[in-house]
C-alpha positions as CSV (number, residue, x, y, z in Angstrom):
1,X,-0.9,4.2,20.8
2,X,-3.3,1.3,20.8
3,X,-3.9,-1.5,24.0
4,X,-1.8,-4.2,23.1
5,X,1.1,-5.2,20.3
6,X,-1.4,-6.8,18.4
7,X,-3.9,-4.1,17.9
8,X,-0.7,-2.0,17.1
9,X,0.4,-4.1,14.6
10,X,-3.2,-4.4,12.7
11,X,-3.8,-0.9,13.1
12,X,0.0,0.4,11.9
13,X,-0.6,-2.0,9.2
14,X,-4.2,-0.4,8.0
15,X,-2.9,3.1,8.8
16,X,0.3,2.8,6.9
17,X,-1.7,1.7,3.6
18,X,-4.0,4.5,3.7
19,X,-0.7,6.8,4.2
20,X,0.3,5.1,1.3
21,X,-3.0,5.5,-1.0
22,X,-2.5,9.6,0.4
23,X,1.0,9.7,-1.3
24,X,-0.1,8.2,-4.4
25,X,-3.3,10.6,-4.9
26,X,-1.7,13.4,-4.4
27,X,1.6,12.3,-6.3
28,X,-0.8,11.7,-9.0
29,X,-2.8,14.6,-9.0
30,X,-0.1,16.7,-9.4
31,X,-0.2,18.6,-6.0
32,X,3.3,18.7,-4.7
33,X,2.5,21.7,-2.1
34,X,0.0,18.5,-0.3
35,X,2.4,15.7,-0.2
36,X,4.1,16.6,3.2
37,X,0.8,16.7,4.7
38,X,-0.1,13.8,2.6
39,X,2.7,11.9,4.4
40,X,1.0,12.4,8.1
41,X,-1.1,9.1,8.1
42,X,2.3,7.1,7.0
43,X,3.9,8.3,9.6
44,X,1.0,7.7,12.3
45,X,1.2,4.2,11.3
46,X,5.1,3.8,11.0
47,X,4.3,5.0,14.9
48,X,2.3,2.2,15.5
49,X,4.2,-0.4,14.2
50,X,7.2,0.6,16.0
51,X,5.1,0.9,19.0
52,X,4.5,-3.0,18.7
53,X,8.1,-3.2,19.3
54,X,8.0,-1.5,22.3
55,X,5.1,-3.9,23.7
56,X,7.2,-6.7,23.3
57,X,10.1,-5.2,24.3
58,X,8.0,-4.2,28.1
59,X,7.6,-7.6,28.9
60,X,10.9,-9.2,27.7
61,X,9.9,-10.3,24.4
62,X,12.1,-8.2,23.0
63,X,16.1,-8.2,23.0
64,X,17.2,-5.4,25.6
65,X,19.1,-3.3,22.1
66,X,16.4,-3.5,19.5
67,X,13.7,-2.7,22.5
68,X,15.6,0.6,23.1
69,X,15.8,1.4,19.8
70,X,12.2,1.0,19.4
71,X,11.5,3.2,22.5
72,X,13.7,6.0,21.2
73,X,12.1,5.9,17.6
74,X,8.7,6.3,18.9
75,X,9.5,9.2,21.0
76,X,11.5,11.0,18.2
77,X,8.4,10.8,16.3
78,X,5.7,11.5,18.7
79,X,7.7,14.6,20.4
80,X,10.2,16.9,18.1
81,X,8.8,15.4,15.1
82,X,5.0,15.9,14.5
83,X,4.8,19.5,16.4
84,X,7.1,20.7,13.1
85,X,5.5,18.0,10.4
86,X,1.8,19.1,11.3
87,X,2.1,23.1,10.5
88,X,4.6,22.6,8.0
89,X,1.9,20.6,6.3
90,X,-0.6,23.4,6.8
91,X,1.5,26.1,5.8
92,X,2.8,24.3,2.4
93,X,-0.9,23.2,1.4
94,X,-1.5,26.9,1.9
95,X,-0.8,28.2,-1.3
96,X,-1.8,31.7,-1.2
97,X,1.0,33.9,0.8
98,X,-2.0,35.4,3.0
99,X,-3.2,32.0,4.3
100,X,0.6,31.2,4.7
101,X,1.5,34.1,7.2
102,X,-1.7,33.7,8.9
103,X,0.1,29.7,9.1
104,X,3.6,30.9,10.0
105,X,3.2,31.6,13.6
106,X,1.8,28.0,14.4
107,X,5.2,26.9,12.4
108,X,7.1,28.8,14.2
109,X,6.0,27.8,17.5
110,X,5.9,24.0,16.6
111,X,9.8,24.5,16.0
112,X,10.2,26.4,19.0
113,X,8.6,23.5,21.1
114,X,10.6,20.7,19.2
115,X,13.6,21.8,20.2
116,X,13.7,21.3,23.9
117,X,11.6,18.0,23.1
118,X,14.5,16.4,20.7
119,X,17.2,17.4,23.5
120,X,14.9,15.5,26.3
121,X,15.0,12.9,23.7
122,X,18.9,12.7,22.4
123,X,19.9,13.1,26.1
124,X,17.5,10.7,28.3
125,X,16.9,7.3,28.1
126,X,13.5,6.8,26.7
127,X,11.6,4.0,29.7
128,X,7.8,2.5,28.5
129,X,6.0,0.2,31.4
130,X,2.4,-1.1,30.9
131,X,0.1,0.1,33.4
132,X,-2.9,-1.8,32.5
133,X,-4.1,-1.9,28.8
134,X,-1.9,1.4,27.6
135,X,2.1,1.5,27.8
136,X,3.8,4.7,29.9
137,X,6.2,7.0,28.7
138,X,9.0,8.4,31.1
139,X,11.6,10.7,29.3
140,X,12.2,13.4,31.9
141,X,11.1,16.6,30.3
142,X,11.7,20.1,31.3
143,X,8.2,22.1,31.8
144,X,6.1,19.5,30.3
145,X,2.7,21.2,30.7
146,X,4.4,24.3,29.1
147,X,5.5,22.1,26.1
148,X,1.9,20.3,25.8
149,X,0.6,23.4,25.5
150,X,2.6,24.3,22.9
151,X,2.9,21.7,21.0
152,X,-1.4,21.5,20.8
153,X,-1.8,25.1,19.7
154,X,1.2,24.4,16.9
155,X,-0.4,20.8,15.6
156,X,-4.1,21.9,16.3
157,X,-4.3,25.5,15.9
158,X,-2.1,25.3,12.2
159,X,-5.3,22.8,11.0
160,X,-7.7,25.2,12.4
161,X,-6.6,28.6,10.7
162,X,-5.6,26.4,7.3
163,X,-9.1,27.9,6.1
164,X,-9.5,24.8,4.2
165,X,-12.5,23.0,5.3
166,X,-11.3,19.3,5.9
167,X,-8.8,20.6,7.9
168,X,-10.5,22.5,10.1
169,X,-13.0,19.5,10.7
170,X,-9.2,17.4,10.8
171,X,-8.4,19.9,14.2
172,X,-11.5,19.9,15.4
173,X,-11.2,15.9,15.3
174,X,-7.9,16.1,16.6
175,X,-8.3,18.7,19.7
176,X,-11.6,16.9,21.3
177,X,-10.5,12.9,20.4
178,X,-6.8,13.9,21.9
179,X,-9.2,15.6,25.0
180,X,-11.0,11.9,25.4
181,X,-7.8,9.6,24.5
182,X,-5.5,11.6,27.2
183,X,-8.5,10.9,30.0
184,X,-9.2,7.5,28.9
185,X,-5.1,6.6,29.2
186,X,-4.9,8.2,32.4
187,X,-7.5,6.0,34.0
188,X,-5.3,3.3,32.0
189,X,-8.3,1.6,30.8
190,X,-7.5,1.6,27.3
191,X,-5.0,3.7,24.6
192,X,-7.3,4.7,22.0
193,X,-4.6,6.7,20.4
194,X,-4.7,4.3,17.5
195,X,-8.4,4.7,16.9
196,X,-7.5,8.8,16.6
197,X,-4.8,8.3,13.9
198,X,-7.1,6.0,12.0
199,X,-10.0,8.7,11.7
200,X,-7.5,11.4,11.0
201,X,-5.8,9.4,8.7
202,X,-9.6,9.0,6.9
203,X,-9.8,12.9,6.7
204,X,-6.6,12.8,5.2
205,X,-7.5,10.6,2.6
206,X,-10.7,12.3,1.6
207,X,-8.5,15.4,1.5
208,X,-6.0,14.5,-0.9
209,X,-8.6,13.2,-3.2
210,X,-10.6,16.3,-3.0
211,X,-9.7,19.0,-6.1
212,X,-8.0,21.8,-4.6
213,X,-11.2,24.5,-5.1
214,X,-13.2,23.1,-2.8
């Protein structure tokens, strides 16, 4: 997610504390129905950290075992497990059962898409090369453009019907910085996928420290 192990491990680091400071607010402030969305920015920077291990582990600094591990992990999280997480976030945050079936669909569809994605995962070896300053991914996925589609309107499109405002601002953020991060990796210039988690991860923070009326 970011251009080198090092930036990884800084920005993992700095991402994993606010995740932290998210869980604590909103354990603290008594608003159960917001921890699992709470919990995004510690898992965004769990992401990162592990991605460290794959840098290493792409230029054989790494021991061949704990590299594959690494590469597996980061793709269990990226693919089956953040289409579900997202919307499941929305919909629990959602306390009023209107909001919540306007939600469910979004849910629905983020399940539907992680399914095919953890079978890609639990049955292909996970490969990640460095083509300039951003890794690669190679997993062998069925329909992929099918299943980006998906999973965007599930991760995206739950934040943007939540009707709470942050969120709505959080999917905004999220749709246009994942337009410019996907063009900016493809020229393999530079992964600015770390700088993305870091300014959600901000939202998120402001969100869980916002009373629920607003």
């Amino acid at each position: 997610m970011c251009w080198s192990a090092q930036a990884d491990l800084i920005a993992g680091g700095v991402v994993s504390g606010i995740g932290v400071l998210c869980l604590v607010r909103t354990h603290h402030a008594g608003r159960p129905e917001r921890m699992l969305l709470a919990a995004l920015p510690l898992v965004l920077g769990v992401h990162q950290l592990i991605e460290a291990a794959v840098w290493y582990g792409s230029d054989g600094g790494a021991p061949a075992v704990p590299a594959d591990w690494a590469r597996t992990a980061w793709a269990v999280i990226a693919l089956p497990l953040l289409p579900v997480l997202v919307p499941a976030g929305v919909w629990c945050a959602a306390r009023e059962p209107a909001r919540r079936r306007i939600v469910l669909p979004f849910l629905l569809l983020g399940l539907l898409v992680a399914v095919p994605l953890a079978v890609a995962v639990a049955t292909h070896p996970v490969a990640a090369t460095e083509h300039g300053h951003t890794l690669s991914y190679a997993i062998g996925l069925p329909h992929p453009a099918v299943l980006l589609t998906g999973y965007l309107l599930a991760t995206v499109g739950s934040l943007l019907v939540s009707g709470d405002r942050l969120l709505r601002r959080l999917g905004l953020l999220t749709g246009v910085g994942a337009v410019v991060c996907a063009l900016l990796w493809r020229l393999a210039f530079v992964s600015t996928w770390c700088a993305l988690a870091a300014l959600a991860s901000l939202v998120l923070l402001r969100w869980t420290g916002r009373p629920t009326h607003e």
